[in-house]
LUMRO-588774 format. One record per atom (N, C-alpha, C, CB): residue in three letters; x, y, z. Coordinates in steps of 0.05 Angstrom, whole numbers, plus 5000, padded with zeros to 4 digits. Glycine has a CB too. Example, Ala and Ser with C-alpha at 12.3 -4.5 7.8 and 13.67 -1.06 7.14 Angstrom:
! LUMRO-588774
ALA526448865156/ALA524649105156/ALA526449345156/ALA522649115181/SER525749555142/SER527349795143/SER525850015157/SER528249885114/
***
This chain:
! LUMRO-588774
UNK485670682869/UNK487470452870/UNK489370472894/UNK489070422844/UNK489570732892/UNK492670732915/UNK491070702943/UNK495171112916/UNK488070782949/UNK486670762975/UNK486370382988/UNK483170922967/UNK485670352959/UNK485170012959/UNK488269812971/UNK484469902918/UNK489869922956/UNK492669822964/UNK493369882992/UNK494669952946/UNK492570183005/UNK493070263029/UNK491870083048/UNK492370513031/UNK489870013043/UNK487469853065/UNK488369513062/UNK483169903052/UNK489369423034/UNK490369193039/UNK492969223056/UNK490669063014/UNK494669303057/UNK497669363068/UNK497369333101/UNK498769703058/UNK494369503107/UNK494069603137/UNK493069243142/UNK491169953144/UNK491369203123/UNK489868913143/UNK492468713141/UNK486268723124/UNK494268733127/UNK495968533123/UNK498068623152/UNK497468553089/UNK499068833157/UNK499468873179/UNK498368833204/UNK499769023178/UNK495668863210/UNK494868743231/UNK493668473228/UNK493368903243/UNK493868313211/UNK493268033207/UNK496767923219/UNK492167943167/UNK498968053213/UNK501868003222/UNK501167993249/UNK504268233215/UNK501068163268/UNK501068293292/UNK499868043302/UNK499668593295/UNK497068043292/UNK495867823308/UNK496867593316/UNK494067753297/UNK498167443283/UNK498967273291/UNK502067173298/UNK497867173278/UNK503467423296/UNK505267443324/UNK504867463358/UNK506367653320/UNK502767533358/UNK502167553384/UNK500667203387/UNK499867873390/UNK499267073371/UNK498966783381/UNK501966673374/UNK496266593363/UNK503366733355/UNK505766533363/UNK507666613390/UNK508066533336/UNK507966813400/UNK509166983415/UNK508666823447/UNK507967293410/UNK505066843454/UNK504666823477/UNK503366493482/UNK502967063483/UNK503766373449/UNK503866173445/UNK500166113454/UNK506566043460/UNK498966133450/UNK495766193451/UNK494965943442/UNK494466443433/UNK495865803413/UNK494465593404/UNK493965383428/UNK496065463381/UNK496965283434/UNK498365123458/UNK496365173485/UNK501865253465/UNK495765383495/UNK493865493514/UNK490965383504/UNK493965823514/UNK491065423474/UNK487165373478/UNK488065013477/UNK484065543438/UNK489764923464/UNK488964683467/UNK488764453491/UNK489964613452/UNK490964653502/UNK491664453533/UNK489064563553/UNK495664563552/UNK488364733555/UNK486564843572/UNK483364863566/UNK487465093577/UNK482664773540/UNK479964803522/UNK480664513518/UNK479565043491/UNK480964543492/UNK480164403476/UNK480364043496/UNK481964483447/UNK483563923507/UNK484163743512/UNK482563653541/UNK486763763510/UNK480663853562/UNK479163763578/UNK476463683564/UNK479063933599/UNK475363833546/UNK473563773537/UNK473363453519/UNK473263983525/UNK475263443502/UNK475963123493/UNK475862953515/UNK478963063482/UNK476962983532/UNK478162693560/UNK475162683575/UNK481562813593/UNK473362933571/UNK471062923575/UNK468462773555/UNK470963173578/UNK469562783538/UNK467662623514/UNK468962393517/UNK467562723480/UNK470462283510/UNK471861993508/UNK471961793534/UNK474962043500/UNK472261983554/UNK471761843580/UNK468961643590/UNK471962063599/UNK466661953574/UNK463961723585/UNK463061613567/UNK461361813601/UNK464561463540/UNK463861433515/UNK464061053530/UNK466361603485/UNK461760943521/UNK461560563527/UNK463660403513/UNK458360403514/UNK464760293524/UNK466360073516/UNK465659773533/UNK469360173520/UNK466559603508/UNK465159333517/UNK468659243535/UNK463759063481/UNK467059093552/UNK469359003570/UNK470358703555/UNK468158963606/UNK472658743557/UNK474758553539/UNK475658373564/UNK477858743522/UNK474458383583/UNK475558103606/UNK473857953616/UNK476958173632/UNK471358003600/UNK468657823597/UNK468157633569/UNK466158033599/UNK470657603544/UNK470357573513/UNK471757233525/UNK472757863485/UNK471157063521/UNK471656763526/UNK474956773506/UNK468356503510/UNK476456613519/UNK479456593498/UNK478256553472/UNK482056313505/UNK477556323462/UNK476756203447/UNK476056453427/UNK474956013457/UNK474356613430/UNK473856843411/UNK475056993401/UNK472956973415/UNK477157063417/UNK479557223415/UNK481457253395/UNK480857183431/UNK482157423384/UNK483557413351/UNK486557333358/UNK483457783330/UNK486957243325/UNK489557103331/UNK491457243310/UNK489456753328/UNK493857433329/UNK494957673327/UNK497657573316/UNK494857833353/UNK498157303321/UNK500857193311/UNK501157163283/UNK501456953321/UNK499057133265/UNK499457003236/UNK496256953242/UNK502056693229/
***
């Protein structure tokens, strides 16, 4: 029991460490600005959209009421 307790204590300590060191050097913020957010502007960019300055007025929704 007391070995079992020892080995939880140790991983709970370096599960701390770790994630002091991502809040610390701020890492999330890094993967997202530098990963994750080129990769999005990369998908969404060549994603089709219908052009809205070819839709006749007449079709056009009516946003007032």
């Amino acid at each position: 029991m007391k070995k079992i307790l020892l080995k939880l204590i140790r991983l709970a300590a370096l599960l701390y460490g770790l994630l002091f060191l991502v809040f610390y050097f701020d890492l999330d913020g890094k993967l997202l600005y530098y990963v994750w957010e080129p990769l999005m502007t990369r998908r969404y960019d060549k994603m089709k959209r219908k052009d809205n300055t070819t839709t006749p007025y007449e079709m056009k929704e009516n946003v007032a009421g």
